[in-house]
N, C-alpha and C positions, 0 to 999 in steps of 0.2 A: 422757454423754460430752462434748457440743461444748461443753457451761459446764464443765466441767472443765478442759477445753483453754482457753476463755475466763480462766480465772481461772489456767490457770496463766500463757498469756501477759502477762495484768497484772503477777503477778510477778514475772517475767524484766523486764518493762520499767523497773519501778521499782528492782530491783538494778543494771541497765545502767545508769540515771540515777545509783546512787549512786556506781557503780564509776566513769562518765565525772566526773562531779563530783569525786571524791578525786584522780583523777590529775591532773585540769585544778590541783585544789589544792597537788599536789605539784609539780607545772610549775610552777608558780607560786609559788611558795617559795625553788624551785631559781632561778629566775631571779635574783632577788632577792639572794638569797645571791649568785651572780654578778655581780651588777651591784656590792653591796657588795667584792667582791673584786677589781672593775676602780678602784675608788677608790682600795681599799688600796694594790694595786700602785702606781697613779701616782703617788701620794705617796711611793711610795718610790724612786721615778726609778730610775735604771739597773741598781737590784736587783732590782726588782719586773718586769721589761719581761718577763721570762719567764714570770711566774705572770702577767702582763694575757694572755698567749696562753691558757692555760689556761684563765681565767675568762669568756673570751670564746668559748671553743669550748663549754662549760659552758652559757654563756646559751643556744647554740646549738642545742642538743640538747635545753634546756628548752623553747625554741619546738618544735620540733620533737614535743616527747610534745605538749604544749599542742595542736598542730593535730592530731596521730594519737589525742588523746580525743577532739577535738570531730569528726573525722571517724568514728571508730569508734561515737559515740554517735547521729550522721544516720542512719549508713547501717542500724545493727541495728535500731533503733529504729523506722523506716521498715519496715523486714521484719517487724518484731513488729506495726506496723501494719496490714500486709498480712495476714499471722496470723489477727489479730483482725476481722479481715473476714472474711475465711475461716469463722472461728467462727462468726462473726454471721449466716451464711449455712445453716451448719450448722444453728443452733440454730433459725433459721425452716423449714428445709427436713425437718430428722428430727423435732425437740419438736412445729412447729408442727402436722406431719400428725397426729400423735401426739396432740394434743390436738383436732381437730378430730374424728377417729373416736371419741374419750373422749367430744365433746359428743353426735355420734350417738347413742352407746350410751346415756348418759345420759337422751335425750330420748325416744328408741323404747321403753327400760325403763319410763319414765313416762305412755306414751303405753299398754302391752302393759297395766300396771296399770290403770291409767281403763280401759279395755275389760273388764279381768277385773270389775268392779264392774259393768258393765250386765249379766252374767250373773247374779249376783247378784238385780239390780232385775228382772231380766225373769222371772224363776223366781218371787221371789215375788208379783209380782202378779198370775200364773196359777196360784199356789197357790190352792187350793181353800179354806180357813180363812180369807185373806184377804177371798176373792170374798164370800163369806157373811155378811163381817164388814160391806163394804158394803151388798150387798142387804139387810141385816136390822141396822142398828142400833143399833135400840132395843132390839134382843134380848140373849140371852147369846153370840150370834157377836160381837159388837163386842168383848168382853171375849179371847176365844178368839183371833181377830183381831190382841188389840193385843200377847195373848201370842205367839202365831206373830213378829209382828215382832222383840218384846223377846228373843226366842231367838238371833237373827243378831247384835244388840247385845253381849248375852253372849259369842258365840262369834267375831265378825270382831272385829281390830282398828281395824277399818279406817271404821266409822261413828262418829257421835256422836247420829244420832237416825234415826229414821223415820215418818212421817206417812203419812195418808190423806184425800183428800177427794174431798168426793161430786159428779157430776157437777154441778150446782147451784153447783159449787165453794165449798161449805163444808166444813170442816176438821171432820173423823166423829172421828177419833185421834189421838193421838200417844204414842208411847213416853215421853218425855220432856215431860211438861206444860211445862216449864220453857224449854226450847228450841225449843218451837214457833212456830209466828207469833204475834204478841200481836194476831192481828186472828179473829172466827170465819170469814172471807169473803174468797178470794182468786182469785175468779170472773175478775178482772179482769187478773189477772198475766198475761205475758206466759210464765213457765214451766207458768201450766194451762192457758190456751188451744193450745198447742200440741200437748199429749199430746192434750187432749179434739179435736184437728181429724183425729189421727194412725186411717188406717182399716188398719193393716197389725199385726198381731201382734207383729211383731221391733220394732216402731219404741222409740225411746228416747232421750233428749233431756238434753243439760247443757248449763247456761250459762258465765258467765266464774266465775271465781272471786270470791268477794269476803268483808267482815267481816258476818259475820250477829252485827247487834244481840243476838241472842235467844240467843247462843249465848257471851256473854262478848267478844263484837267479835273473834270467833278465825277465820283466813281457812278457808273449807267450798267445796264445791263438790256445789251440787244435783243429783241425778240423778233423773229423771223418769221414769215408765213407765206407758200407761193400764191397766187396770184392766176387764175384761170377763168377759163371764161364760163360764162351759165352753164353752158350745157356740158360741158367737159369737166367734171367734178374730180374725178378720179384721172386724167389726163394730163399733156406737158403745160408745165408751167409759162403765163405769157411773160412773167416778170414776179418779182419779189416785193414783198409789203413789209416793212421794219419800221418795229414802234422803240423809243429810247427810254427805259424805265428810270426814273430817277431813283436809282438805288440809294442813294444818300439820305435824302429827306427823306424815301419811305422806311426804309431799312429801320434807321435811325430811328423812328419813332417806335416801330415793332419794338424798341428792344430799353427801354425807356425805364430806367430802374425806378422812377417814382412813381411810375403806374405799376409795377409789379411789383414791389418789394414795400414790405412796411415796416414802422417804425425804426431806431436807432442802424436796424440792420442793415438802411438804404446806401449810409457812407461805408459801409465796409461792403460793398457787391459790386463787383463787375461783370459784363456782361458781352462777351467777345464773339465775332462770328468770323469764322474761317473757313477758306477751302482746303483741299485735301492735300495743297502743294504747299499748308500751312504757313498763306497769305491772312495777316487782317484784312478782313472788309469793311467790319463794321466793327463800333465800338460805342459801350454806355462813358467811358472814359476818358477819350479821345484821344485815342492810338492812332498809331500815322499808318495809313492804307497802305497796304502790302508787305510790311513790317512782319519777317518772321517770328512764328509762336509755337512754343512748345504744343504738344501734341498730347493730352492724358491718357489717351487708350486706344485702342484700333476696334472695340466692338461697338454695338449699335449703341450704347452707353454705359456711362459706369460713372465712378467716385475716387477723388482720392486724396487723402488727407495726408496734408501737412503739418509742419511743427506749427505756425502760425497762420494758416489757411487750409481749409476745402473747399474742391475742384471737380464742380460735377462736368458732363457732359453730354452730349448725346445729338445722334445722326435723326436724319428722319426715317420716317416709315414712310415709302411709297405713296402716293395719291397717288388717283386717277391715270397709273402709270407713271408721273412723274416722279424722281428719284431726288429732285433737289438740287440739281446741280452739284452732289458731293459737300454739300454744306453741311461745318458744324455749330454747334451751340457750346458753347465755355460760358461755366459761371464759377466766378471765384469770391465766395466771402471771403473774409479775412477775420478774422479773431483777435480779439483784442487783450494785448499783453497783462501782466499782472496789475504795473498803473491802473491801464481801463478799466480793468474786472472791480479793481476795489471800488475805483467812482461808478460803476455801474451798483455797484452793493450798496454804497451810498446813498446814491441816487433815489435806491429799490426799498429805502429804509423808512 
């Protein structure tokens, strides 16, 4: 509604201009014409002495509309001015909140997702076919093992690979030969030593986002989970369980301006996700992944309006412990110039 009213006051402004302008033209004709018919008169001396009164009261009244356009078009025009601040007040005050709770929901949706996925990771590496598949190898659990994994591949959308490896940190499986590390040996990572240091059963561990080589340079997101055996729940790790989330295709969809955004408003909305090192990850637009982005605010969210856009934002609230990976939500409408506004009044008419 307040860009409605925005675009109709543009409307209204630019007929007042044309309306002041035609009469100022008309005044201005009439005068002329006047003035040519105080020539005529004089030249015609004592005949003409009556039409020079006429033509002179004529100019008179020609002045006269001449100053009642240019003042009719000060003072409405100054009002439609006012109007249009009004709107402009509106549109940060109704749209903006409006889009700052859209960034919320946004980022708490993607934030509830990442979480449903450590359920996921923590179920299987307390699965029992798993567990086995470490302890033993060289045997037929390895195989059994890598089938338990390849089951969840089949049936979640939401993976593109799954691995194991042994405390030693050598890499025992993979679903995907193809997408695993192209190293046998990743003892040294900073995402195995942290499960293998992890002494509590629920613990579970992601990093940032990023292009896994191995994987077609496609942006993933590692989830981490150790790996113990039945009866040692809360005990050392035998090995590490990583599932590869396909951040792209799911992200992407999370953030999907046609599912969230209606009507005309859809081509002016962006929809940006970044970390804290203000990396893109994601994007409704398609922005090149890791491409730095300004940064709107530093609190849990806020708003901020530009000459030709507003810019909500906002971090998550905690689930279940998790924080989000420092993930934020950017949403940018854009507003459209005076052109738009008119063919939106158009349009509205």
């Amino acid at each position: 509604m307040p860009r409605r009213i925005r675009s109709l006051l543009a409307s209204l402004r630019d007929e007042v201009q044309q309306y002041a302008t035609t009469n100022e033209k008309i005044a201005g004709r009439t005068n002329l014409l006047a003035l040519n018919a105080t020539i005529e008169a004089a030249r015609s001396g004592e005949a003409g002495r009556g039409f020079s009164v006429v033509a002179q009261e004529v100019k008179a009244l020609a002045g006269q509309a001449r100053a009642s356009a240019a003042a009719f078009r000060g003072q409405v025009l100054d009002r439609l001015a006012l109007g249009a601040r009004i709107a402009d007040e509106m549109v940060e005050e109704i749209e903006g909140a409006r889009l700052v709770v859209l960034a919320q929901l946004v980022i708490q949706n993607i934030v509830r997702n990442l979480y449903g996925r450590s359920i996921d990771l923590r179920m299987l590496a307390s699965d029992a076919t798993v567990i086995a598949g470490v302890i033993a190898p060289d045997g037929p659990e390895r195989a059994a093992a890598t089938g338990r994994l390849a089951q969840i591949l089949r049936l979640s959308p939401f993976y593109s690979n799954a691995f194991v490896a042994s405390a030693a940190g050598e890499i025992l499986l993979s679903v995907d030969e193809r997408a695993m590390p192209h190293t046998p040996f990743i003892g040294d990572r900073e995402e195995f030593r942290r499960p293998m240091a992890s002494r509590r059963a629920d613990d579970w561990f992601a990093d940032e986002v990023w292009l896994n080589p191995w994987s077609g340079n496609r942006p993933v997101l590692i989830f981490a989970a150790p790996i113990r055996t039945t009866g040692d729940a809360d005990g050392t790790p035998i090995g590490v369980l990583y599932l590869e989330f396909d951040w792209e295709q799911q992200i992407n969809r999370l953030i999907s301006v046609g599912e969230l955004v209606g009507g005309s408003a859809r081509n002016e909305t962006r929809i940006s996700i970044i970390d804290e090192r203000r990396r893109l990850l994601s994007s409704s637009w398609g922005g090149r992944f890791g491409q730095e982005m300004a940064l709107v605010g530093n609190g849990m969210r806020g708003l901020e309006t530009r000459a030709d856009a507003v810019v909500a934002f906002a971090r998550p609230v905690p689930f279940q412990n998790f924080d989000g990976l420092g993930l934020i939500c950017m949403i940018e409408q854009n507003a459209p110039d005076d052109t738009g506004m008119a063919e939106l009044a158009r349009n509205a008419a």
